[in-house]
N, CA and C of each residue as an Amber inpcrd file, in Angstrom:
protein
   573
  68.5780000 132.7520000  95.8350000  69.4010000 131.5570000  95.9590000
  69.2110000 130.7110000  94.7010000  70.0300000 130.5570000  93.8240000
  70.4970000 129.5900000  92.8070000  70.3190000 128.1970000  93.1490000
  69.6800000 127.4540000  92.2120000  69.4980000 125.7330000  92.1770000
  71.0890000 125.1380000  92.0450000  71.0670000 123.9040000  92.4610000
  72.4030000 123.3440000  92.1720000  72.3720000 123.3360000  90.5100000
  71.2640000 123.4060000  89.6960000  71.4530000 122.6620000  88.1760000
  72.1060000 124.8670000  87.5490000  71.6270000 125.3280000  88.5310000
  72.0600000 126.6240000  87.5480000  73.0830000 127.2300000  88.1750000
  73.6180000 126.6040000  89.2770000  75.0420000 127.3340000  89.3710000
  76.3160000 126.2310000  88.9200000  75.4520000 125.0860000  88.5550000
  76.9000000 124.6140000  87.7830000  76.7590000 125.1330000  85.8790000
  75.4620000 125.6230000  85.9140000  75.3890000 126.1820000  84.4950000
  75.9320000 127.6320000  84.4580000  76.7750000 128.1490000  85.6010000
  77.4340000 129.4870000  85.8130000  78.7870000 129.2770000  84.7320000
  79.8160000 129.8120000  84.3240000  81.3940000 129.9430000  83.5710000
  81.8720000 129.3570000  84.9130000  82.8850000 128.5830000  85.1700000
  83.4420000 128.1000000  86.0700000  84.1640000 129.4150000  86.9860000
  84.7180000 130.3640000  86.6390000  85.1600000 131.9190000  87.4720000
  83.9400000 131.9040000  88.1870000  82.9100000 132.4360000  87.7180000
  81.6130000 132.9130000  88.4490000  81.0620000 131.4420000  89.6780000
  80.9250000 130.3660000  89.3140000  80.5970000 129.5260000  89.4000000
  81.3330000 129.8730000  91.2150000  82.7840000 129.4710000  91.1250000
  83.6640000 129.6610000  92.0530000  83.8020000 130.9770000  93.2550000
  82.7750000 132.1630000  92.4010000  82.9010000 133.3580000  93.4910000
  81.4260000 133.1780000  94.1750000  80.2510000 132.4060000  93.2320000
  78.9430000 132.3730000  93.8320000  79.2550000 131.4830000  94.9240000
  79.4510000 130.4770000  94.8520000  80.4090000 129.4070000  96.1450000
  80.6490000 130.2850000  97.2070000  81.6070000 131.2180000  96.8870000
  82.3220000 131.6470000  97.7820000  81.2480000 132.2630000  98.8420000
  80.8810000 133.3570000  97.7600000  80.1470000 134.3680000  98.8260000
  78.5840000 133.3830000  99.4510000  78.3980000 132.8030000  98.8850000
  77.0980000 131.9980000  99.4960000  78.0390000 130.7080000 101.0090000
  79.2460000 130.7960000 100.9890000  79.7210000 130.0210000 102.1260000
  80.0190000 131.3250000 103.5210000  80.0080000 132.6420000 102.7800000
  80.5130000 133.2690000 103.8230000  79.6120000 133.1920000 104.6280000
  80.0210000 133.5840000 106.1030000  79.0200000 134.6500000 106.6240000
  78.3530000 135.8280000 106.6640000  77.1520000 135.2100000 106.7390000
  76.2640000 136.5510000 106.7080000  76.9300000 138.2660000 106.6030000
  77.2580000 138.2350000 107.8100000  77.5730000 139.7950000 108.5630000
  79.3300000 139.9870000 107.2780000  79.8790000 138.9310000 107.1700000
  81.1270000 139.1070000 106.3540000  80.8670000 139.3250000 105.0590000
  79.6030000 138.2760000 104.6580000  79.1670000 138.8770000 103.1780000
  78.8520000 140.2680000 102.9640000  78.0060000 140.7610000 103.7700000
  76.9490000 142.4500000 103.8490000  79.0820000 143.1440000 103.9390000
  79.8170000 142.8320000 104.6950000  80.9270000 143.7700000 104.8530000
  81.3540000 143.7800000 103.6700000  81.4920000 142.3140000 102.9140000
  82.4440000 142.1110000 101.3430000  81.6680000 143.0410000 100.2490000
  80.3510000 142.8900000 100.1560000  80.1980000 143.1630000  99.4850000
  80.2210000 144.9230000  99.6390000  79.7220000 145.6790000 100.3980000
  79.7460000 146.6670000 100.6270000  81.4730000 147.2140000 100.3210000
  82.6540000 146.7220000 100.5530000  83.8810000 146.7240000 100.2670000
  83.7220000 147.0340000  98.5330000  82.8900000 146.1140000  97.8950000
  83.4570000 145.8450000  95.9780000  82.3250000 147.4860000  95.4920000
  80.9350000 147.3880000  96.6830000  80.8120000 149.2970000  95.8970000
  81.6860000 150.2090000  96.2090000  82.4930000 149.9760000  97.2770000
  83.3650000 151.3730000  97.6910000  84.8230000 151.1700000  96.4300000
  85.1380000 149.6990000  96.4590000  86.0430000 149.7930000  95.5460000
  86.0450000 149.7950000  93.9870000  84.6900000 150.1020000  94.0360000
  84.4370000 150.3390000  91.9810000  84.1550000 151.9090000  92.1370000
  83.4240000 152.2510000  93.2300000  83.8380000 153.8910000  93.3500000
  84.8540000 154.5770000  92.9030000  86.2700000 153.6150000  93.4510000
  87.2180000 154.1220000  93.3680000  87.7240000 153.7830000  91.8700000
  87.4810000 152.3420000  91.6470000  88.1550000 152.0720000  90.3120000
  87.6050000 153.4430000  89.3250000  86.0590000 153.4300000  89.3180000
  85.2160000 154.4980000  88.3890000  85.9320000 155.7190000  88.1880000
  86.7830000 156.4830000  89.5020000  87.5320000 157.3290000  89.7120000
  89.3010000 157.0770000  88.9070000  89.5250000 156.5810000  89.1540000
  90.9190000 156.3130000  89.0980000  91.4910000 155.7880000  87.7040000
  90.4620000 154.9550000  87.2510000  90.9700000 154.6170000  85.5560000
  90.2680000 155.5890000  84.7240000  89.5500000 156.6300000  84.2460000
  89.5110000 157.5730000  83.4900000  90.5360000 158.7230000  83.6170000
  90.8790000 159.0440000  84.9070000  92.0180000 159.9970000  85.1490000
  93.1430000 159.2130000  85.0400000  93.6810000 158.0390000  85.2090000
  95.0380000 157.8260000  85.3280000  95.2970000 157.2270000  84.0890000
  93.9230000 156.4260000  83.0670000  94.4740000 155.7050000  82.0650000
  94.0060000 156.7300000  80.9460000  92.9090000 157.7700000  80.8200000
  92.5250000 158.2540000  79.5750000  93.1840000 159.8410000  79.8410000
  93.0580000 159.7270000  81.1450000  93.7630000 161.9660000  81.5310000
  92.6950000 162.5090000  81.1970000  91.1590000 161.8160000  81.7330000
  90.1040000 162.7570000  81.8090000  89.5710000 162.7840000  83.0520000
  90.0190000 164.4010000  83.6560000  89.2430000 164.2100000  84.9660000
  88.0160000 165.1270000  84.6400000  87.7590000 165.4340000  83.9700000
  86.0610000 166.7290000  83.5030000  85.5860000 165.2400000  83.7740000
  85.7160000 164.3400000  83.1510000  84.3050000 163.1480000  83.2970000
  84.2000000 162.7930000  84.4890000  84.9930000 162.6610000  85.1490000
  84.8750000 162.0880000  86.7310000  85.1110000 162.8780000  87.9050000
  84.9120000 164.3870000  87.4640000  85.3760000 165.5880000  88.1800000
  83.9350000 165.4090000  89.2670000  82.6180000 164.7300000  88.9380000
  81.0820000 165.0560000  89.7960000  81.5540000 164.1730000  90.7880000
  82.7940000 162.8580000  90.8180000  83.0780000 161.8190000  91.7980000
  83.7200000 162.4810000  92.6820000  84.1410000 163.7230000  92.6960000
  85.0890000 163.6540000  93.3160000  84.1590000 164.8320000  94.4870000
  84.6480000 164.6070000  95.9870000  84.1850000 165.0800000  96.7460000
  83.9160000 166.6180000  96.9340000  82.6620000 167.5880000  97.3180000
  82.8980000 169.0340000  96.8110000  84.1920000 169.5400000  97.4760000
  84.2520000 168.9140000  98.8750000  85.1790000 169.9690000  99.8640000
  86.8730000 169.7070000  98.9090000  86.9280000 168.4710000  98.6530000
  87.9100000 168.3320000  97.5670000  88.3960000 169.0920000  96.5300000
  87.1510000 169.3750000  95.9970000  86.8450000 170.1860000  94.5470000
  87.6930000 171.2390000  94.9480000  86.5220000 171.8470000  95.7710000
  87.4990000 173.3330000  95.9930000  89.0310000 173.7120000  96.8780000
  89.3810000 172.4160000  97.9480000  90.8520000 172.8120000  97.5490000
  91.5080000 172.4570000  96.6780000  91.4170000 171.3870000  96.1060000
  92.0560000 171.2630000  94.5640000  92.6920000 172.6380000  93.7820000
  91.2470000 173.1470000  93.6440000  90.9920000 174.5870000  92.8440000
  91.7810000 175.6420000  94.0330000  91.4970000 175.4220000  95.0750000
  92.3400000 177.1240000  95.4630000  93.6790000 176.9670000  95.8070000
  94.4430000 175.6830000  95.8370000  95.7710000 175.2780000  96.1110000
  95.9590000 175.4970000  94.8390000  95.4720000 175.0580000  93.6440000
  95.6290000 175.4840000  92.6170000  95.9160000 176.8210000  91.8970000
  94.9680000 177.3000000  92.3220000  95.0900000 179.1380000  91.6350000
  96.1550000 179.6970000  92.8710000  96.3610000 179.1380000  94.2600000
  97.2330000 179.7370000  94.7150000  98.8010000 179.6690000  94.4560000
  99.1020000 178.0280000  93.4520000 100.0760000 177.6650000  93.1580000
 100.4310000 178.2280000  91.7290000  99.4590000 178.8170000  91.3240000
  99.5030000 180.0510000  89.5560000  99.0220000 181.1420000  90.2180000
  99.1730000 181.8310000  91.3560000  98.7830000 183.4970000  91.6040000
  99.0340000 184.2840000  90.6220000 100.4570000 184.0680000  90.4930000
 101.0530000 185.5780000  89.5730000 101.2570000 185.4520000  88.3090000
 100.7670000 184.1390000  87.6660000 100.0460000 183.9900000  86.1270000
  98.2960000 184.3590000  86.3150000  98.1890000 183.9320000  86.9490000
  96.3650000 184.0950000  86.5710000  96.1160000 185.6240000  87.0460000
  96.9640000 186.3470000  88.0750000  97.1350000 187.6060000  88.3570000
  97.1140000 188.5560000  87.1520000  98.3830000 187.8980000  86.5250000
  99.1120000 188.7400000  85.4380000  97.4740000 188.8040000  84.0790000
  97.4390000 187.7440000  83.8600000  96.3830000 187.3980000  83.2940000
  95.1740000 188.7050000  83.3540000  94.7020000 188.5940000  84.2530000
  93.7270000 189.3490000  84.5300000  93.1170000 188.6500000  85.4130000
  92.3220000 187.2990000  85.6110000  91.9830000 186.7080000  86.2210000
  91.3880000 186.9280000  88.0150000  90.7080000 186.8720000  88.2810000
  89.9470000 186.7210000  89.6830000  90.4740000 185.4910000  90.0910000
  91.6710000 185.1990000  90.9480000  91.8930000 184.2470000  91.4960000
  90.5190000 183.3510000  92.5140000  89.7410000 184.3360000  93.2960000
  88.4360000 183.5380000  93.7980000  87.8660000 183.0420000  93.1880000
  87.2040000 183.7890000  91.6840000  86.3150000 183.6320000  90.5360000
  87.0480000 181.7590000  89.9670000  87.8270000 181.8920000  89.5360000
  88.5360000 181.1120000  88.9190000  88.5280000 179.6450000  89.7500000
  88.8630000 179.7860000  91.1140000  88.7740000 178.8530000  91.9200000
  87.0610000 177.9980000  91.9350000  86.2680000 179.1880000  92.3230000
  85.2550000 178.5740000  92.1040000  84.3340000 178.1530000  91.3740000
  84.6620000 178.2710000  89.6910000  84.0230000 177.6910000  88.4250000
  85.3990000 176.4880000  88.7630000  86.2230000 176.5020000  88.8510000
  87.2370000 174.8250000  89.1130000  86.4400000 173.7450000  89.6660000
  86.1540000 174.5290000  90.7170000  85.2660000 173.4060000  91.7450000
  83.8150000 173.0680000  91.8270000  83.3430000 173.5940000  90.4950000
  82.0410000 173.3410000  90.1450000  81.9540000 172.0110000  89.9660000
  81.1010000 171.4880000  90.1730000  81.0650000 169.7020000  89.3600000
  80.9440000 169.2930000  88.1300000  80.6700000 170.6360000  87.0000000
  80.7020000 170.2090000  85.7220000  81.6170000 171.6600000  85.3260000
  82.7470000 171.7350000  85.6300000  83.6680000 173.2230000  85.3310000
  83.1810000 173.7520000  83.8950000  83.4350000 174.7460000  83.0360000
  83.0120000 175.2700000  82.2960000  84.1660000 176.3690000  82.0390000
  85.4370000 176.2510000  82.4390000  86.2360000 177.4140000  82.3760000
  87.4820000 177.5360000  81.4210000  87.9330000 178.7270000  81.0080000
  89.2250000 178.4190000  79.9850000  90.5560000 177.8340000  80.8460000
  90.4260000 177.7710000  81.9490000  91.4590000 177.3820000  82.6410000
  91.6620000 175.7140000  83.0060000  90.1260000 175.2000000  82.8600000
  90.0870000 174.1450000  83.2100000  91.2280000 173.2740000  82.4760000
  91.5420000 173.5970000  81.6570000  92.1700000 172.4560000  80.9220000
  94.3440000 172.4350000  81.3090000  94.1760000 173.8360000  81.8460000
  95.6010000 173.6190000  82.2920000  95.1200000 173.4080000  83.7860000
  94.3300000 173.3310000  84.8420000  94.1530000 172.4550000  85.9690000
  93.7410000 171.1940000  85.6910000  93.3240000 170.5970000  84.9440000
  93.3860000 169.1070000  84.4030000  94.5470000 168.3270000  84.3520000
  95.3810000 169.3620000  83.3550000  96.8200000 168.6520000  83.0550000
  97.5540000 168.5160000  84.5120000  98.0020000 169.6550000  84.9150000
  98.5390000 169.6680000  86.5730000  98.2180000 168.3140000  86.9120000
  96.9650000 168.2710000  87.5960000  96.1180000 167.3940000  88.7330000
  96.0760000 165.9400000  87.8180000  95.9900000 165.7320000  86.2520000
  96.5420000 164.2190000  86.2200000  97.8700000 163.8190000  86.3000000
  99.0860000 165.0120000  85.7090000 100.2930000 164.7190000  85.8730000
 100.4280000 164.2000000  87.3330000  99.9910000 164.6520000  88.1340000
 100.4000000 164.5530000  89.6660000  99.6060000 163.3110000  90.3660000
  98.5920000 163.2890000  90.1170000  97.9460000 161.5930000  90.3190000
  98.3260000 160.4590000  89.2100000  98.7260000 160.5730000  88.3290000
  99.9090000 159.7520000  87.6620000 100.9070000 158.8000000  87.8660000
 101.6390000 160.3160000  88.7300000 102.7540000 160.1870000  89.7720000
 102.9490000 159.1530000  90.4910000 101.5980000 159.7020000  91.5630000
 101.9440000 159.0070000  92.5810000 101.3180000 157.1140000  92.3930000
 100.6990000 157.0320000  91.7620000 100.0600000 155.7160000  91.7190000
 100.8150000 154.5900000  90.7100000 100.9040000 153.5840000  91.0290000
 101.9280000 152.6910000  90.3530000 101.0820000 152.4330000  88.7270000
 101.4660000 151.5220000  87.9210000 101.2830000 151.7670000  86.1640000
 100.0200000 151.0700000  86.6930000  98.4400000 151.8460000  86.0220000
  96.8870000 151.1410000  86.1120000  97.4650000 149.8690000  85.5830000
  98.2460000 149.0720000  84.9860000  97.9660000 147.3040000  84.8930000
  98.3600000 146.4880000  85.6990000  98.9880000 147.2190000  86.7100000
  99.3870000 146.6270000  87.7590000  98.7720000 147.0570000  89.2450000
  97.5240000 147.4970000  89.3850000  97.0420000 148.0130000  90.0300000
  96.4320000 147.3070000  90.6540000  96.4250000 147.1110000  92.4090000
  95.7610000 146.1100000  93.1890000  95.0740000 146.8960000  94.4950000
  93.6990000 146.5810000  94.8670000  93.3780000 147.4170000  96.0040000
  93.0730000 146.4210000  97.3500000  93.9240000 146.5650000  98.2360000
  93.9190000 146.0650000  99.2830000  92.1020000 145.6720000  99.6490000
  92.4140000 144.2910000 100.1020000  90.8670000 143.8180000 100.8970000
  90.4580000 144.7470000 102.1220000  91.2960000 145.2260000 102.5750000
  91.0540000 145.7580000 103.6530000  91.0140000 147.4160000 103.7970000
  89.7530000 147.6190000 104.3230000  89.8800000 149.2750000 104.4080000
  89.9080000 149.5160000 106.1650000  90.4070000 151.3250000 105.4960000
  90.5040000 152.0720000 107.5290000  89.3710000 152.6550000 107.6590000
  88.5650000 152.0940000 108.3260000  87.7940000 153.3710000 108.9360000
  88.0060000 154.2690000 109.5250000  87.7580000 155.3960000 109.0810000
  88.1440000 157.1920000 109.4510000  87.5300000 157.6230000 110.4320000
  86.1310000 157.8280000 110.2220000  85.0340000 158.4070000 109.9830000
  83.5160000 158.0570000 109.6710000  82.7040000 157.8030000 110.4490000
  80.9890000 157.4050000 109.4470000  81.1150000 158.2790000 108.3240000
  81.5340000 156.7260000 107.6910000  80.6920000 157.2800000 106.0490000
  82.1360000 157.7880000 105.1580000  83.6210000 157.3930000 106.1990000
  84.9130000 158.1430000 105.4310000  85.6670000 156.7310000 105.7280000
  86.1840000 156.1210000 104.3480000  87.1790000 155.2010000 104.7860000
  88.5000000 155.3990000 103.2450000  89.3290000 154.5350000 104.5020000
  90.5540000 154.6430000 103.4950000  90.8800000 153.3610000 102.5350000
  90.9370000 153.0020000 101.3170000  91.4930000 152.5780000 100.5420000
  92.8810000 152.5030000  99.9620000  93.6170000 151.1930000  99.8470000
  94.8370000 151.6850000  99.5840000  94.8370000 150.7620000  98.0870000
  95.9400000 151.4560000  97.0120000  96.0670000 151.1440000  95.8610000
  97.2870000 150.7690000  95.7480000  97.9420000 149.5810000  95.3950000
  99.3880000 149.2370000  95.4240000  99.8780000 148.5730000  94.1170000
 101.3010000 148.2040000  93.6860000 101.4490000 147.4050000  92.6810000
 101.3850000 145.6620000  92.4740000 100.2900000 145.0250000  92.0800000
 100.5070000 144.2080000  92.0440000 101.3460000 142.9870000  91.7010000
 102.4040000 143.7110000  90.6710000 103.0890000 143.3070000  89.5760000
 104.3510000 142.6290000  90.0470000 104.8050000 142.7120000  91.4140000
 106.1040000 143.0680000  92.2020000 105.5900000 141.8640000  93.2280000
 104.1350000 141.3170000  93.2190000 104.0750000 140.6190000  94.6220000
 103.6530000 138.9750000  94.1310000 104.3180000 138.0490000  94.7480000
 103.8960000 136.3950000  94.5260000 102.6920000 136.3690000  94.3780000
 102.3270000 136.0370000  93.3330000 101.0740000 135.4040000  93.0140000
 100.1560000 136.5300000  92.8220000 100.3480000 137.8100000  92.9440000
 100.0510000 139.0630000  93.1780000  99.2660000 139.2290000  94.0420000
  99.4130000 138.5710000  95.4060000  98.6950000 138.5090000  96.5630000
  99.7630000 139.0260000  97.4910000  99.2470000 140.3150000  98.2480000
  99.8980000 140.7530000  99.3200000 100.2040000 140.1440000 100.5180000
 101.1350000 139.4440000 100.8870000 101.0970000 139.0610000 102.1810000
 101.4180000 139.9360000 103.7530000 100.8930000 139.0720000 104.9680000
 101.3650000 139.6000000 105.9290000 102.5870000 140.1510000 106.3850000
 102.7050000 141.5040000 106.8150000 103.5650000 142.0680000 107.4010000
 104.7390000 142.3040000 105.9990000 104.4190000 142.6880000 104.6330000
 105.8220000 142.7550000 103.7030000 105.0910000 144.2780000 103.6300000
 105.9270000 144.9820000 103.7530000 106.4090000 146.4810000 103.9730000
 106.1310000 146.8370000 102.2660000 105.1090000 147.2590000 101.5730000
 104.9520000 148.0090000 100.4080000 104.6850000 149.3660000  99.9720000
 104.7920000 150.1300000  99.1360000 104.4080000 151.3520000  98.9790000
 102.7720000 151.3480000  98.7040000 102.1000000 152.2070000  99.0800000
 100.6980000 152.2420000  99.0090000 100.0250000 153.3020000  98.4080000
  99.3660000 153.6140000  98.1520000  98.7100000 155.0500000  97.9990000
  97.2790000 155.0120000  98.1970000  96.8930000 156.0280000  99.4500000
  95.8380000 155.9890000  99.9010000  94.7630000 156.4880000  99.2040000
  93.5610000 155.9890000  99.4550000  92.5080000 156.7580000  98.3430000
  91.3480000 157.0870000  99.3080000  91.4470000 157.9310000  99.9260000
  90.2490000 158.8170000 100.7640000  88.8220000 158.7700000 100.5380000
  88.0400000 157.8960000 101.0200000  86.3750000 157.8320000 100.5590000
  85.8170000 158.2340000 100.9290000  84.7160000 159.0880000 100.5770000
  83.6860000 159.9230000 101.1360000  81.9240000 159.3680000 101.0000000
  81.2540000 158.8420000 101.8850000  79.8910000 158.5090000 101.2890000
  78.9730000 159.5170000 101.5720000  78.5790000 160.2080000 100.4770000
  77.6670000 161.5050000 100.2780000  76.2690000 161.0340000  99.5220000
  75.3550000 160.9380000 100.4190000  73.6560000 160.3960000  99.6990000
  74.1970000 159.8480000  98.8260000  74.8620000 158.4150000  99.7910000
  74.4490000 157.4340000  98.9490000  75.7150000 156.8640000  98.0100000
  76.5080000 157.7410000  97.5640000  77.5840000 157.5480000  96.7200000
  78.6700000 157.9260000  97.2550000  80.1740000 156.6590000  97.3750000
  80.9370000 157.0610000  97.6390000  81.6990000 157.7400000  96.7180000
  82.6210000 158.8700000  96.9170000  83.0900000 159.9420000  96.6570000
  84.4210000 160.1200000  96.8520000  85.5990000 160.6560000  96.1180000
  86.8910000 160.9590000  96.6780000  87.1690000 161.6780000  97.3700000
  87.3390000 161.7290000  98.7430000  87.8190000 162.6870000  99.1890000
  89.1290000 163.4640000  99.4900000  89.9130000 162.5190000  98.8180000
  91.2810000 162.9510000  98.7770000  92.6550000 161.5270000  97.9320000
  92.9360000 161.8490000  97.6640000  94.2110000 160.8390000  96.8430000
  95.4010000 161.2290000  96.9580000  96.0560000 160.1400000  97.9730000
  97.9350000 160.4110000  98.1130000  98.0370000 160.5640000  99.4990000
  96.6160000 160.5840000 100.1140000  96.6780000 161.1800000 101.5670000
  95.9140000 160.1270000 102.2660000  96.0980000 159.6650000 103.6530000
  94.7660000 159.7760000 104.5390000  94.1000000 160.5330000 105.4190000
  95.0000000 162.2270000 105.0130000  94.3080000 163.1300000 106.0220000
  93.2020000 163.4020000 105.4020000  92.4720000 164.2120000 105.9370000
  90.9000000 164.8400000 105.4430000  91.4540000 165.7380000 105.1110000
  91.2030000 166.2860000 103.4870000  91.4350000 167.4300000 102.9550000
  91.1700000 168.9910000 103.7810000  90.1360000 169.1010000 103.8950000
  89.6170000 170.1740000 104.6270000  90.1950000 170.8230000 105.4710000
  91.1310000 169.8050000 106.2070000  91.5840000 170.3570000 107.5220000
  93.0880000 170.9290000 107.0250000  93.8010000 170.3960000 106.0370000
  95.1040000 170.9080000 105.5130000  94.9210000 172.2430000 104.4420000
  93.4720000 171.9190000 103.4550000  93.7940000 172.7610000 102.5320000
  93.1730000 174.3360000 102.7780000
């Protein structure tokens, strides 16, 4: 707990969020804050792939069961190139879904999988993540990512009908994890 003489010696921004969270409640603070690790999880995830088109760096975030349908929807959606190729479609799948890949292929499943999370997510400077998450699952919640750019004050209000895009969280020892993007089903069970 901060003295009155050193939280007015805070930048007036900071000054204004220490306020805040020291007025909440208890049980609402432990929820808020637990909310800003799940949602830098996601940011950590989401701006190297959507703003630089590197998912090798943030490929260990992303959930294993993920990994590997990624990778076998993948090699199943290039069969009869990686066929033609020579390629072990299993083999191939599973250096994809390694957490640090190592493969000549990796780099045309890179391109794919950022073109397509690109897509679906509105331009990263306009990017806003809802206060509010779904709980799934212990330890699985949903995140949604929307455009901020389009809304008053860029604050979402009640009941206005927006496009969203869900961001699937996984908490695995400790670290939340992607478990899926574009969806709120559980990967596993579709792929």
């Amino acid at each position: 707990e901060l003295t009155d003489e050193q939280i007015d010696s805070l930048p007036p921004e900071v000054r204004q969020t220490y306020r805040q969270l020291r007025a909440m409640d208890p049980v609402e603070r432990v929820r808020f804050l637990g909310h800003a690790e799940l949602v830098n999880a996601a940011w950590a995830f989401l701006t190297p792939v959507c703003v630089d088109g590197d998912l090798l760096w943030v490929w260990p975030n992303v959930d294993p069961d993920f990994r590997v349908v990624l990778a076998r929807n993948w090699v199943q959606d290039n069969r009869r190139d990686i066929d033609a190729d020579g390629w072990d479609g299993e083999a191939v799948a599973a250096a994809l879904a390694e957490p640090e890949p190592d493969h000549p292929l990796w780099v045309h499943f890179e391109r794919v999988h950022v073109r397509s999370f690109r897509a679906m997510l509105p331009d990263p400077a306009t990017w806003g993540i809802g206060t509010g998450t779904r709980l799934v699952a212990p330890g699985v919640e949903v995140l949604y990512v929307y455009d901020t750019s389009t809304l008053a004050g860029g604050v979402w209000q009640p009941y206005d009908p927006r496009y969203v895009c869900p961001v699937l969280m996984h908490l695995v020892d400790g670290r939340w994890l992607v478990r899926n993007l574009g969806s709120e089903e559980d990967p596993v069970i579709w792929g």
